[in-house]
C-alpha positions in Angstrom: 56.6 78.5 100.4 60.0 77.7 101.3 61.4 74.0 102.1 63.5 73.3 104.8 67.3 72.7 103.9 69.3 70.3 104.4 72.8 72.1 104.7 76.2 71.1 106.4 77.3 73.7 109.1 80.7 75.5 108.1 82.8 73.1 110.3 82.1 71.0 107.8 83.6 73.0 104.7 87.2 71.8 104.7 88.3 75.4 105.5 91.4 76.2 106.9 89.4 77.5 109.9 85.7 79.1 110.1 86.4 81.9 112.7 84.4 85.2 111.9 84.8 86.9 109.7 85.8 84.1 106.7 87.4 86.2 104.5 87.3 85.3 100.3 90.2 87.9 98.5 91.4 88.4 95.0 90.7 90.4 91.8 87.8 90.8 90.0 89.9 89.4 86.9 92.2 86.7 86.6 94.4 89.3 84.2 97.6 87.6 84.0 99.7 85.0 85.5 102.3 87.1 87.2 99.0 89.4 88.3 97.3 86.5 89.8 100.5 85.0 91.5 101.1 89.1 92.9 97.8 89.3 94.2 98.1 85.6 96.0 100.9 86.3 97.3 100.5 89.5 99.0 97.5 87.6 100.7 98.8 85.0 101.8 100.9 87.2 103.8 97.8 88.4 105.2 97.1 85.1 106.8 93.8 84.7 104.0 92.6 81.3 103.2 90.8 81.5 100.1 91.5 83.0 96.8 88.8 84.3 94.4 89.0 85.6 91.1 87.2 86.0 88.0 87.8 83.4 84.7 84.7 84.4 82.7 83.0 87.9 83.6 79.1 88.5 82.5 79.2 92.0 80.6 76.4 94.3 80.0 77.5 94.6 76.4 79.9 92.6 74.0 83.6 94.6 73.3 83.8 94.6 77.0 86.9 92.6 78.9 84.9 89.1 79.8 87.3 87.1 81.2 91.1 85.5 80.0 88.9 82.1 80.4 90.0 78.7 80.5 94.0 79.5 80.7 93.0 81.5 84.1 92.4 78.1 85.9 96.2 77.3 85.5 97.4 80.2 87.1 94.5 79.2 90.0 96.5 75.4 90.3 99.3 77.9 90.5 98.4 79.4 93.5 97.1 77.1 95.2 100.4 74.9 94.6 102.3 77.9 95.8 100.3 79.3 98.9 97.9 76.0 99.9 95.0 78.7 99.2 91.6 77.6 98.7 90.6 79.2 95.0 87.1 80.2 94.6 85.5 81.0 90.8 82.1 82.1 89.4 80.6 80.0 87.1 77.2 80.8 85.2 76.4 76.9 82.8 77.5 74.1 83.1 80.8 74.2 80.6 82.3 76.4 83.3 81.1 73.7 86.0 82.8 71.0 84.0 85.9 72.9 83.4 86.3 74.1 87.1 86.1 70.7 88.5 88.6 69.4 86.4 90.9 72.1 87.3 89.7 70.9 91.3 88.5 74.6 92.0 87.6 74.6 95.5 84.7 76.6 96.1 82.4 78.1 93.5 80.0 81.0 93.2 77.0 81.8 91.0 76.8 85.5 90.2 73.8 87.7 90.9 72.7 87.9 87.2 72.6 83.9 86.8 70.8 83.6 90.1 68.1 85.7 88.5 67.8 82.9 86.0 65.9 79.9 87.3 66.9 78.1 84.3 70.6 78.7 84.3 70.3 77.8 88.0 68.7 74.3 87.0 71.2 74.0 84.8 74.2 74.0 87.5 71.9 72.1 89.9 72.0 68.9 87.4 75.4 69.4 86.5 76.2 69.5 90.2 73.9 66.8 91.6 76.1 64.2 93.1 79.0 66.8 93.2 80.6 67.9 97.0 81.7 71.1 96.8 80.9 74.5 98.9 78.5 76.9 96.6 78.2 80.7 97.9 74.7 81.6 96.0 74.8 86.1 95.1 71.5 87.6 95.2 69.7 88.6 91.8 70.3 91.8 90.6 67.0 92.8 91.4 65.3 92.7 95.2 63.4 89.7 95.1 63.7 87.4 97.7 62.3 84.2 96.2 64.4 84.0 93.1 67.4 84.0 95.7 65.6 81.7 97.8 64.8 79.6 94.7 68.4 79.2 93.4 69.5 78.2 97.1 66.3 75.6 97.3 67.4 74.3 93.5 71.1 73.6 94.5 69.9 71.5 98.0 67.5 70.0 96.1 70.4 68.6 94.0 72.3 67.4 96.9 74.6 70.7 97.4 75.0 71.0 101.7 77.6 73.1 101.5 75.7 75.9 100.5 75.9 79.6 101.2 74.0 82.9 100.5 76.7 85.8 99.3 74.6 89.3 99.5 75.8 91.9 96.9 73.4 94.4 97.0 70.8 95.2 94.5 70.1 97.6 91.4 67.9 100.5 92.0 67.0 103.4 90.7 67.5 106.2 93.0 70.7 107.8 93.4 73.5 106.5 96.2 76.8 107.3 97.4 77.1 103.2 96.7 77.1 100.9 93.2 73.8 98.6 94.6 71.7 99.2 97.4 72.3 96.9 99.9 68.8 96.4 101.2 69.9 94.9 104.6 66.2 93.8 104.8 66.2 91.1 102.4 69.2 89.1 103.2 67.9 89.3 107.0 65.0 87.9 105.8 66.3 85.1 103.8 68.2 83.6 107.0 64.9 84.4 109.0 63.9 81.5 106.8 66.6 79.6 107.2 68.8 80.0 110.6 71.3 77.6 109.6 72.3 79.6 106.2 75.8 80.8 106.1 75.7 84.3 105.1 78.5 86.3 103.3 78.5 89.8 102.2 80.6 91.0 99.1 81.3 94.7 100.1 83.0 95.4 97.1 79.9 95.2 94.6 77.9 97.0 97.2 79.9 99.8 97.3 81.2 99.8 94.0 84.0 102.4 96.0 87.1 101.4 97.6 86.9 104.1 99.8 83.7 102.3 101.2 84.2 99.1 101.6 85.4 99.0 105.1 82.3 100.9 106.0 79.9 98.2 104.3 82.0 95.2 105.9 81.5 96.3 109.6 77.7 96.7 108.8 77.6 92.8 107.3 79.8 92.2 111.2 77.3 93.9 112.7 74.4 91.8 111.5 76.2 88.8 112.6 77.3 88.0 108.7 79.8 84.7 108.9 82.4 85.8 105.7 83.1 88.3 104.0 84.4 88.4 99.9 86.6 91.6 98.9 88.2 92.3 95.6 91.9 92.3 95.9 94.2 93.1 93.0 98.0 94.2 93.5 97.8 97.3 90.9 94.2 97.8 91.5 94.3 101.3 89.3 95.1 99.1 86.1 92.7 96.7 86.7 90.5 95.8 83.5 87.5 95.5 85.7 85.6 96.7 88.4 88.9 99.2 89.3 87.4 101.5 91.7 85.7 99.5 94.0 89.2 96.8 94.3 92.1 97.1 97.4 95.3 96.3 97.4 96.3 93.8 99.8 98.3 95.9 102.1 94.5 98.2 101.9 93.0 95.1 102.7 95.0 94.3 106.1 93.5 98.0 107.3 90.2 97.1 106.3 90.5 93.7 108.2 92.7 94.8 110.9 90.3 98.0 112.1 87.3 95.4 112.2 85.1 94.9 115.5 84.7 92.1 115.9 80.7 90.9 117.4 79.3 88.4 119.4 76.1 87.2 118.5 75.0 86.8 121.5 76.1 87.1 125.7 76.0 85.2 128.7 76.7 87.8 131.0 73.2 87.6 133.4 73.1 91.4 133.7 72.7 91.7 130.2 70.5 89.1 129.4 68.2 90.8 132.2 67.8 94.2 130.6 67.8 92.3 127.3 65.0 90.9 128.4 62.8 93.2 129.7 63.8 96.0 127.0 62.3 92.6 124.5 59.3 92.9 126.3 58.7 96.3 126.5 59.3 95.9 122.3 56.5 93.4 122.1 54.1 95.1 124.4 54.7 98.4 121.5 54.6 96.0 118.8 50.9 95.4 120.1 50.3 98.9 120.4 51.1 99.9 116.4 49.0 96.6 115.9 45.8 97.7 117.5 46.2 101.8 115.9 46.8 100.3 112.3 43.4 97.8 112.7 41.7 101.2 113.8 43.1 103.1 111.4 42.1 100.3 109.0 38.2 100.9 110.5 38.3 104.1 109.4 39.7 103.5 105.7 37.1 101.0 105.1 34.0 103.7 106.2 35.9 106.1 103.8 35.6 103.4 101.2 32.0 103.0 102.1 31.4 106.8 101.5 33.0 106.3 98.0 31.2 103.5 96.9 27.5 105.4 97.8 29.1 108.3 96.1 30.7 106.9 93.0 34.1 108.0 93.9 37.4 106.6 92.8 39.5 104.9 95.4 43.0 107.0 94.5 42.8 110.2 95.2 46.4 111.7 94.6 46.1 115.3 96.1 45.4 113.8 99.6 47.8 110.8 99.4 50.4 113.8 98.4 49.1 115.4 102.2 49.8 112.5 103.9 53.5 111.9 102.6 54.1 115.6 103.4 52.5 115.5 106.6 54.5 112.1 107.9 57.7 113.4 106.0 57.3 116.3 108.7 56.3 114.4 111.6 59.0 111.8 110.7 61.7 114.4 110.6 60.3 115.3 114.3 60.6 112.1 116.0 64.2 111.5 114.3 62.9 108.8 111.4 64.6 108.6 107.9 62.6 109.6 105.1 63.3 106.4 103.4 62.0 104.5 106.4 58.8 106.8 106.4 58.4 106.2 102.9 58.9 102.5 103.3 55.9 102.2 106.2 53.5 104.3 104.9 53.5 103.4 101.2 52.8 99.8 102.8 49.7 101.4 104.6 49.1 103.4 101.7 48.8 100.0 99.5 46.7 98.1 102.4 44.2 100.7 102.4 44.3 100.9 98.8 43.5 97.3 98.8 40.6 97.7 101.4 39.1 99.8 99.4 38.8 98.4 96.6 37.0 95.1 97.7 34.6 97.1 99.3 33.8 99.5 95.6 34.3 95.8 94.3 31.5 94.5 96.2 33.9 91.8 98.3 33.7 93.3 101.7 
């Protein structure tokens, strides 16, 4: 179960200022000096705030370009002498803890495959405890909400307020248009937890295209997301890293400039009216599925009776693969996605599963 958090609002950041959306830009890489300093500057014509880049990169496999290291943090002092930029880093032990506050980094981040690590999480947590600065938390590589949860929990528990979650999608297996899945549902559900969680959205690992990005940036908007993180590199085509999915900044002030913006909520009396009764009309339906499901539930557990008098198994495949072809049609009908069809019935599918097999179990 989670604990409550004890987290300092954004006002209390030392940002520059905290209007939506907060906007973190720079390459994937810290590649050279003179590419750094290109990329700052260019966004600091942009009116952006905060600087990020890469010093040491996790790589799937050794050979690969993993960072210019320690020597990249000058060039961060650089730019932040130069522009007054905030600079943002990832750092995955505590060595890169250590050297980052030394070089007075501003804000750091913990990448999605050290936050799958409750370990190397406990490792920045004591390195950190008794340390103020801002840490933006990415989700694990894989969709499980309480190792995310867990990291955040870790880092508070150390005395780390200024804490935010940064969503950046999640490996899967199917096919997509996009580099990680961005599973809207679990990031919603993590600030369902917690209200008071500042919640960025790193387009750029979600889409893995830059083509895309501005697409998967008004979605995070949408959803009342506070910041946003987008890889920005001046040459983006000769980046050593992660080239596709980076902008240049001039791409960047589009992206930015043909943003709508949200509110997250209105005062307008008329609104909040039919709001309101639209709300309750929801609720009085959210009653309705409620009541079907426990009679559809009845029903599963009879059938699971028959089985167990007639020494049946409880899977039988041929008539779950009826079912998915029969709601696949009936979803198609009324408009649904088949991923959303999938996604409620394979829960059904499992609860009645699980019905029937405490009653061939003897449990129920």
């Amino acid at each position: 179960m989670s604990t409550a958090l004890d987290l300092a609002p954004l006002t209390e950041w030392g940002l520059p200022s905290v209007a939506r959306p907060i906007v973190i830009a720079g390459p994937c890489s810290a590649e050279t000096e003179e590419q750094v300093l290109t990329t700052a500057r260019g966004l600091q014509r942009l009116g952006i705030s905060i600087y990020r880049a890469g010093i040491w990169k996790p790589r799937t496999r050794p050979g690969s370009f993993e960072g210019v290291g320690s020597v990249g943090l000058r060039w961060l002092q650089r730019v932040r002498a130069e522009t007054g930029m905030l600079t943002a880093i990832e750092v995955a032990n505590g060595k890169h803890v250590y050297e980052a506050l030394r070089a007075r980094i501003d804000i750091l981040w913990v990448g999605a495959r050290t936050t799958v690590n409750p370990f190397a999480i406990q490792e920045l947590a004591d390195v950190l405890s008794g340390v103020d600065v801002p840490v933006l938390v990415k989700n694990p590589v894989n969709p499980d909400v309480e190792l995310w949860v867990g990291a955040i929990e870790r880092l508070n528990k150390a005395g780390i307020r200024r804490i935010a979650a940064l969503h950046r999608g999640f490996s899967g297996l199917e096919k997509s248009p996009l580099r990680n899945e961005p599973q809207w549902q679990i990031p919603i559900e993590v600030r369902r937890r917690f209200p008071t969680l500042p919640m960025f959205c790193d387009p750029s690992h979600i889409s893995g295209r830059r083509d895309l990005v501005a697409d998967i940036a008004q979605r995070a908007i949408n959803l009342d997301y506070h910041g946003l993180m987008i890889e920005t590199h001046c040459r983006p085509e000769e980046a050593l890293s992660d080239a596709a999915q980076q902008v240049t900044p001039e791409q960047l002030g589009v992206i930015l400039g043909r943003l709508v913006a949200r509110e997250a909520d209105g005062t307008d009396s008329d609104y909040q009216r039919r709001l309101s009764e639209l709300r309750e009309e929801i609720d009085r339906l959210d009653g309705d599925v409620m009541s079907v499901l426990a009679r559809r539930m009845e029903v599963v557990e009879q059938i699971g009776r028959i089985k167990r008098e007639n020494n049946i198994t409880v899977l039988q495949t041929s008539r779950w693969d009826q079912i998915v072809r029969r709601v696949h049609l009936r979803g198609t009908e009324y408009g649904f996605s088949p991923e959303f069809v999938d996604t409620v019935f394979k829960a059904i599918h499992q609860e009645s599963i699980n019905k029937q097999q405490r009653i061939l179990d003897g449990l129920a």
